[in-house]
C-alpha positions in Angstrom: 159.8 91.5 99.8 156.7 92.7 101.7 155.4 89.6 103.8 152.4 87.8 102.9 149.9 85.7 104.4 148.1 82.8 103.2 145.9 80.3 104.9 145.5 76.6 104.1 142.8 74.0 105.1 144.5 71.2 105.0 141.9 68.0 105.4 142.9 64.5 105.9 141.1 61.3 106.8 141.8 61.4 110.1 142.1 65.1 111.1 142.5 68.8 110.0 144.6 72.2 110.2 144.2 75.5 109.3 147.9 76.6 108.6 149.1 79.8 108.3 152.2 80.4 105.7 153.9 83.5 105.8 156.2 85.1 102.8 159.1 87.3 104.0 162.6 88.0 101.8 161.7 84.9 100.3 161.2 82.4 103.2 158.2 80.5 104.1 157.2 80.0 107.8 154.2 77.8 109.1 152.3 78.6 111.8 149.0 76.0 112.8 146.3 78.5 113.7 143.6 75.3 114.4 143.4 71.7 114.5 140.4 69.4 115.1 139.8 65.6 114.5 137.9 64.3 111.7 136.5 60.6 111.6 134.1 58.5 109.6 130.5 58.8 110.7 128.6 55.2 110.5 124.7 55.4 110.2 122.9 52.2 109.8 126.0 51.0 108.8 127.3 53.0 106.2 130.1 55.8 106.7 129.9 59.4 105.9 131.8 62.7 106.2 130.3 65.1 108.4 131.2 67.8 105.6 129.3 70.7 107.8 131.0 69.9 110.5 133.7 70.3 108.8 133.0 73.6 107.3 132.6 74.8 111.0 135.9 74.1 112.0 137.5 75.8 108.8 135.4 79.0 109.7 136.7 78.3 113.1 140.4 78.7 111.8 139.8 81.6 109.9 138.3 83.5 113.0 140.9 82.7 115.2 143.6 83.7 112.6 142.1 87.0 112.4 141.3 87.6 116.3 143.5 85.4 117.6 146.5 86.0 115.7 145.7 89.3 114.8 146.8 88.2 111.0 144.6 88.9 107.9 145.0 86.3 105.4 145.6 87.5 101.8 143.5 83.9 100.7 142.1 80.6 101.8 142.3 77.3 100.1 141.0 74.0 100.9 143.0 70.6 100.1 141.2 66.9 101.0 141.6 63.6 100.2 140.4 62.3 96.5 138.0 60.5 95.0 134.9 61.6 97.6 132.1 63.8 96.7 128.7 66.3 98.0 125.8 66.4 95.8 123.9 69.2 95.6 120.2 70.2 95.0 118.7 72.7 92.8 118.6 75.0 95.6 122.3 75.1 96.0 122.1 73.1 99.4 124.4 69.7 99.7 121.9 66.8 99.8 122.5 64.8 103.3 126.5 63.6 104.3 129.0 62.7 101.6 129.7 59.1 101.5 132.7 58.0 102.9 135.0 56.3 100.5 135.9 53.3 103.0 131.7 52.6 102.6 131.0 49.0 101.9 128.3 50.2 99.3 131.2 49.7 96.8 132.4 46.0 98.1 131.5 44.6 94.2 131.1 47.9 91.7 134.5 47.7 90.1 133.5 43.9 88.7 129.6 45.2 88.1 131.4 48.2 85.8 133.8 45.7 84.4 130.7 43.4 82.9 130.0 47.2 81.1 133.6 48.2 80.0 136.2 45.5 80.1 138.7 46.4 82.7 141.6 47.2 80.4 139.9 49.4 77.8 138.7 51.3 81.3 142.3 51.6 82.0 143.6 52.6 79.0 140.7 55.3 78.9 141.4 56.9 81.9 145.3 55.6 83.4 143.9 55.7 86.3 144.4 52.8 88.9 141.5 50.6 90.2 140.6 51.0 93.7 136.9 50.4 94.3 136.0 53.8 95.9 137.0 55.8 92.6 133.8 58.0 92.0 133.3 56.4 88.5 132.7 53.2 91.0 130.4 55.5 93.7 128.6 57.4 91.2 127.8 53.7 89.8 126.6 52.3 93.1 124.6 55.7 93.5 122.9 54.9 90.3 122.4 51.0 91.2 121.1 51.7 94.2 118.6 54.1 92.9 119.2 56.5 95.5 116.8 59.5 96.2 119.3 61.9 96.6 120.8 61.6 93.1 117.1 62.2 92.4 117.0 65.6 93.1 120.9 66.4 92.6 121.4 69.4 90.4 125.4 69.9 90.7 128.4 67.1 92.0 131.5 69.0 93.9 134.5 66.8 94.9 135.0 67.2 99.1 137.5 70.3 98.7 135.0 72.1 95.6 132.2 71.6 97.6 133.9 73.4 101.2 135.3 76.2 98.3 131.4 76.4 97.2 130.4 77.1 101.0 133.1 79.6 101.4 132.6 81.3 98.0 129.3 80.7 96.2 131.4 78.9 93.4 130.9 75.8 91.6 133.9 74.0 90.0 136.1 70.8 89.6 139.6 71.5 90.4 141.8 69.3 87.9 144.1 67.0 90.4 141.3 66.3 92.6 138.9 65.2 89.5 141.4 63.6 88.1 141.4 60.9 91.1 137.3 60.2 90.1 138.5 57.6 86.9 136.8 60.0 84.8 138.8 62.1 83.0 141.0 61.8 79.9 144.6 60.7 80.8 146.6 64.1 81.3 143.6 66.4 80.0 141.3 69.1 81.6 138.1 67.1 80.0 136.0 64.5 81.1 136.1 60.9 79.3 132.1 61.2 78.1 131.6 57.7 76.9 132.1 56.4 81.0 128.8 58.8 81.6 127.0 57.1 79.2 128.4 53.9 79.9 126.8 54.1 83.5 124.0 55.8 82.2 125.2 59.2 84.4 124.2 62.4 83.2 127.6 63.7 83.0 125.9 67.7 83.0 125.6 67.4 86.7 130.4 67.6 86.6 131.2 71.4 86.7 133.8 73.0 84.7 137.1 72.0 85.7 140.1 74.7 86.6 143.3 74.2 87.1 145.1 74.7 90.2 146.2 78.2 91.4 142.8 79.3 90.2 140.9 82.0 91.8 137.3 81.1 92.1 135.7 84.2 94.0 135.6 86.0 97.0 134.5 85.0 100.6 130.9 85.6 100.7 129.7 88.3 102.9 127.7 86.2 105.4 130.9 84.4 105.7 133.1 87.6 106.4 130.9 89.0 108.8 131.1 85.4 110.9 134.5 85.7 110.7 135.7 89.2 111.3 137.4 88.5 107.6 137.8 90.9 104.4 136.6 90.0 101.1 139.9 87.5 99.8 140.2 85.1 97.3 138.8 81.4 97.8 141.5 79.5 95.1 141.7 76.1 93.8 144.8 75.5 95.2 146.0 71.7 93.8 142.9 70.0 95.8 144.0 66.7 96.1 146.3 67.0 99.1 148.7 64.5 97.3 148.7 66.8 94.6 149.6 70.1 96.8 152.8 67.8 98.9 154.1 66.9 95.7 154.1 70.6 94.8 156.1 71.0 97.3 159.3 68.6 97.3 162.4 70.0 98.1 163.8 68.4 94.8 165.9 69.4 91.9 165.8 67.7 88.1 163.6 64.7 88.4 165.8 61.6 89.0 164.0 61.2 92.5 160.8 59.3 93.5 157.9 60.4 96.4 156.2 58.6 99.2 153.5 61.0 100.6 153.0 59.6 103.8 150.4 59.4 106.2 147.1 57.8 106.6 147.8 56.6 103.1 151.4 56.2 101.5 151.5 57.6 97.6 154.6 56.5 96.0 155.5 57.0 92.6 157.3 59.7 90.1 156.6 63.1 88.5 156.2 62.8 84.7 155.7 65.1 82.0 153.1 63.0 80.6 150.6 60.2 81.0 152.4 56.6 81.5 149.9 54.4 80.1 150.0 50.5 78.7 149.3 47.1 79.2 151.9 46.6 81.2 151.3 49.2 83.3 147.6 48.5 83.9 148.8 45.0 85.5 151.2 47.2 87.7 147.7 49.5 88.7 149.7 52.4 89.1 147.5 55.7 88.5 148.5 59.1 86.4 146.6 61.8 88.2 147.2 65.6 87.4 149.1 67.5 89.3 150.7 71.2 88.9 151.9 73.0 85.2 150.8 70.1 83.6 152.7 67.8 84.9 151.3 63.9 85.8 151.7 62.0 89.2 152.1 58.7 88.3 151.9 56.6 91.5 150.6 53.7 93.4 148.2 54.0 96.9 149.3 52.4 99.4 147.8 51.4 102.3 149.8 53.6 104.7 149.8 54.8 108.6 146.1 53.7 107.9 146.6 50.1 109.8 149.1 51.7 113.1 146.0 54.5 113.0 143.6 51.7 113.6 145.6 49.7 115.5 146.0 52.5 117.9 142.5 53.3 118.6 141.7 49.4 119.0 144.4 49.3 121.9 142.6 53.1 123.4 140.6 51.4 125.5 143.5 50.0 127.3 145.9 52.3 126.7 146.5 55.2 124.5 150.1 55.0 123.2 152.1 58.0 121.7 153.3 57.4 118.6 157.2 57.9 120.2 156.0 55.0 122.6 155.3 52.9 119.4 158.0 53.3 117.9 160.2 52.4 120.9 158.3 48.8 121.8 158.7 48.4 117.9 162.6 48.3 119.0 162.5 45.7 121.5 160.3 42.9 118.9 162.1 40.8 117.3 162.9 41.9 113.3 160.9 40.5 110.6 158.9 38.0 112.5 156.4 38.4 110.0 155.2 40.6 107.2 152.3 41.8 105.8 150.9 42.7 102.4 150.2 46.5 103.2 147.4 46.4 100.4 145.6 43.3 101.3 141.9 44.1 100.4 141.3 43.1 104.6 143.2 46.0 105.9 140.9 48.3 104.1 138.2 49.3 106.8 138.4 46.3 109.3 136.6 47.2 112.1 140.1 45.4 114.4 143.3 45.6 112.5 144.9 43.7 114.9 142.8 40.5 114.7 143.1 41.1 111.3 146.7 41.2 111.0 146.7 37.9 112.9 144.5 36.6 110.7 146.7 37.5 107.9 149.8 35.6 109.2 147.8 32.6 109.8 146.6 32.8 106.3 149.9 32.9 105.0 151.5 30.6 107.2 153.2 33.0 109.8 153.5 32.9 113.5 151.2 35.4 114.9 152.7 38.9 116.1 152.3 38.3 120.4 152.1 41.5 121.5 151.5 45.1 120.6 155.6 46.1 119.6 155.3 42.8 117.6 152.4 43.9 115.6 154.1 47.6 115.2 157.4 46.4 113.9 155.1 44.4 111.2 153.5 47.2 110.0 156.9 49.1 110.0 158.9 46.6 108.1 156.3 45.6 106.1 155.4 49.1 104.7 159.6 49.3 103.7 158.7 46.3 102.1 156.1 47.5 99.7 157.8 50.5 99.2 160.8 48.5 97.7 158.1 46.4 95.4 156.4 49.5 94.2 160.2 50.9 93.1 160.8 48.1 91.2 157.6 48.9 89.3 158.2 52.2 88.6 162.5 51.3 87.5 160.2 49.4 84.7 159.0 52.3 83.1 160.2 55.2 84.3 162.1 57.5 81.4 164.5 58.7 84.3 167.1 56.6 86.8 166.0 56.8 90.2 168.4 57.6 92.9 167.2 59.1 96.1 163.6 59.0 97.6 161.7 62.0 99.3 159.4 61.3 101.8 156.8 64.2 102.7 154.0 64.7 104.7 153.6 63.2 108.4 155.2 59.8 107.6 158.9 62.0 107.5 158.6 62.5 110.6 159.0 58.7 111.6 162.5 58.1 111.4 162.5 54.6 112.2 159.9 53.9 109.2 162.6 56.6 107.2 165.6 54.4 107.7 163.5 51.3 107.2 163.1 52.7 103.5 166.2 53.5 102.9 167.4 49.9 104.0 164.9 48.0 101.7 165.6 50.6 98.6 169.0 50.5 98.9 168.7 54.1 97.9 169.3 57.6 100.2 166.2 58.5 101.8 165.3 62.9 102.0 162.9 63.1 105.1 160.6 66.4 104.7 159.0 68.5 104.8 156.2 67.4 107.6 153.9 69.7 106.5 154.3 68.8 102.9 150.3 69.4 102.2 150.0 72.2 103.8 153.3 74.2 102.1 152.2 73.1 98.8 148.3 74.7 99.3 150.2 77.7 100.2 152.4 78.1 97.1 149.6 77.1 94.9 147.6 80.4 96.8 150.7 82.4 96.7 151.2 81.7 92.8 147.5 82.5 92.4 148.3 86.1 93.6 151.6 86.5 91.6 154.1 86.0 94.7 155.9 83.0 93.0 155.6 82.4 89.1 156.4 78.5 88.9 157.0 75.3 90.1 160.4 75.4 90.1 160.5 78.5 92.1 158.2 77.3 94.5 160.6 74.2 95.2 163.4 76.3 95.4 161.6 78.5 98.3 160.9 75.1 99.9 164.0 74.2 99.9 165.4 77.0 101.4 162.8 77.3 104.3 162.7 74.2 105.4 165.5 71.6 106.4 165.5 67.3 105.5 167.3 64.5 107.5 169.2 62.4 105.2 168.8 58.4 105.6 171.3 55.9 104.2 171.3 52.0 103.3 171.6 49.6 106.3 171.8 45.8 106.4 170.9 45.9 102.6 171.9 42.0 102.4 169.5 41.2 105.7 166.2 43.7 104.4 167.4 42.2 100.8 166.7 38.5 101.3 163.3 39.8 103.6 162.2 41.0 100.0 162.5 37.7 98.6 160.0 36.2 101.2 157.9 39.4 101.1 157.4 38.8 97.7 155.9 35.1 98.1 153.3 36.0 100.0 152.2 39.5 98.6 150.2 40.8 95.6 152.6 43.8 94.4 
């Protein structure tokens, strides 16, 4: 096999990468061409993405690939987070900074939407789970607000259409990141119409959605001659980055659960269809597309998100290395207290320390004394919700579940690896790292006919990259921690 090249923007909450994958006799290597932070901007007290910014640094990584690395990608593609969007003017130009979804703008729009549509007919609309930054939820507050940039917006791109749109000139809505918004049907490349109207939304500003492993364009020419590039292919790889990890488990058949882990933690199953009842509304899982047609059916939860802030809180003092976390996590004493993970005050705190103390005294637990105390909470208490949300999914999943794959930068952590192994009782697969990443660079290399499925793409995962098995310790000890865990947390 000749070897290929193919490069991925892989965008998270906290930070960014442009990774090189390259194809040779059927193995994929990774090589990170760029890396740069990416935070939350707060104006007058809202947050926003700095989305051109953003753009900069991906042009960034595409430069140095080609005069740095002396390697011509084949294609680009562009993964984000969900749920977050750019509006755009009649002029093509995106209209100010995207909201963040962490804004407070949309502290109360899920009950203000609920007094329109009754929260389960919403649910059994869509299958989608209710977290109060959905865009159905934004593009809500947008209208409530009256805001004068939805006056003039001509066009709505989810974050990873709209930096495709800057590298290309194209204007679509990839499925699996739409699919995130709470506005599409359950399973289906259409949007639900009556939520437009509901909200009174003029649902002709959505594009045309494509599924992933489509090729939009080509790089515009302004944008080549920046970057020293050719004219390739800008795909819609599966946007959502949840979307392009799953893509890329290292898994066989489909008696095996996910936790995508990083900022946040995604937990749940692949599923040939929608899962959608009653039942499963009270459980708020979600059933968001993903690749060949296939459904993630999952639960958010509120991952590395609260050691992320607790680190830059402690900054100022000291700035630990996540090693050094784990080690004074070691020396605390186990199980001192627990936290519910999803516990609407972890969201955007401001201090996550003060408010994991305030937690605890809420719920009647001693307070975590130091820093290791408050790390081996978070630790324990994340294996904790991971247990809860298996139990969910053992309700109604068609399949028995009997190892867990966690991908993306949480695999990494073997302490929090064997934590979920002990409170699952079940083997624990740790990687790929780069889950994210590998999976934007299938989707581009099945775009240009290098692999031909899902299954294939798996298979070349598997044999490129190795996992770290983790089995059940102490089940009786993390067993009767579940118990008390479950007195004192929503699951």
């Amino acid at each position: 096999m000749a070897t290929r090249n193919f490069l991925a923007f892989d965008l998270g909450a906290s930070s960014g990468r442009a990774i090189l994958g390259t194809i040779s006799n059927d193995q994929l290597s990774l090589l990170e061409i760029h890396r740069f932070d990416n935070q939350m901007v707060e104006i007058n007290g809202s947050f926003f993405w700095n989305i051109f910014s953003l753009f900069g640094e991906l042009k960034t990584g595409l430069k140095k690939c080609i005069h740095d690395f002396g390697i011509q990608p084949e294609s680009i593609g562009v993964d984000t987070w969900g749920v977050d969007i750019a509006l755009l003017d009649r002029n093509g130009m995106i209209v100010g900074l995207p909201y963040a979804y962490r804004d407070p703008r949309t502290d109360n729009a899920m009950d203000e939407v609920f007094k329109i549509v009754p929260k389960q007919e919403l649910y059994l609309m869509t299958g989608i789970q209710f977290m109060q930054f959905n865009t159905l939820f934004q593009l809500h507050a947008y209208k409530r607000d009256r805001s004068p940039q939805l006056e003039i917006t001509e066009d709505i791109l989810f974050m990873p259409d709209a930096l495709c749109y800057l590298f290309s000139g194209i204007k679509k809505n990839e499925f699996s990141i739409a699919s995130t918004s709470q506005f599409l049907k359950p399973g289906k490349l259409e949007y639900e119409q009556r939520l437009f109207d509901a909200i009174n939304f003029d649902s002709s500003l959505m594009q045309e959605l494509v599924l992933p492993g489509t090729i939009l364009g080509t790089l515009k020419p302004e944008i080549q001659k920046e970057t020293g590039s050719t004219a390739i292919p800008v795909v819609a790889v599966a946007a959502h980055d949840t979307a392009s990890a799953i893509a890329s488990v290292p898994a066989t058949g489909r008696n095996w659960a996910y936790i995508s882990s990083g900022t946040w933690s995604l937990m749940g199953i692949e599923s040939d269809h929608p899962l959608i009842s009653e039942e499963i509304e009270q459980m708020n899982f979600t059933n968001e597309g993903g690749v060949e047609g296939t459904t993630r059916f999952l639960k958010n939860i509120m991952g590395l998100w609260l050691l992320q802030e607790c680190r830059r809180i402690w900054s100022s003092e000291r700035n630990y290395s996540w090693p050094e976390m784990v080690e004074m996590s070691l020396k605390a004493h186990p199980f001192k207290c627990l936290i519910d993970p999803d516990a609407r005050e972890f969201l955007n705190p401001g201090d996550m320390p003060a408010a994991i103390a305030a937690f605890c005294i809420k719920t009647g637990q001693p307070v975590p004394e130091n820093h290791g105390e408050i790390i081996r909470t978070i630790f324990e208490s994340l294996a904790l919700k991971y247990r809860s949300t298996l139990d969910s999914i053992r309700t109604v999943s068609p399949v028995e579940i009997e190892k867990i794959h966690i991908i993306g930068g949480g695999a990494n952590n073997e302490l929090l690896c064997q934590y979920t192994s002990n409170a699952t009782n079940l083997p624990v697969y740790a990687g790929p790292g780069e889950a994210t990443a590998i999976g934007n660079i299938m989707l581009q290399a099945k775009a240009l006919g290098v692999v031909s499925s899902l299954e294939e793409i798996r298979r070349m995962v598997l044999d490129s990259f190795e996992t770290k098995i983790f089995y059940p310790q102490n089940a009786v000890a993390w067993n009767i921690q579940y118990q008390r865990f479950k007195s004192f947390c929503d699951h």
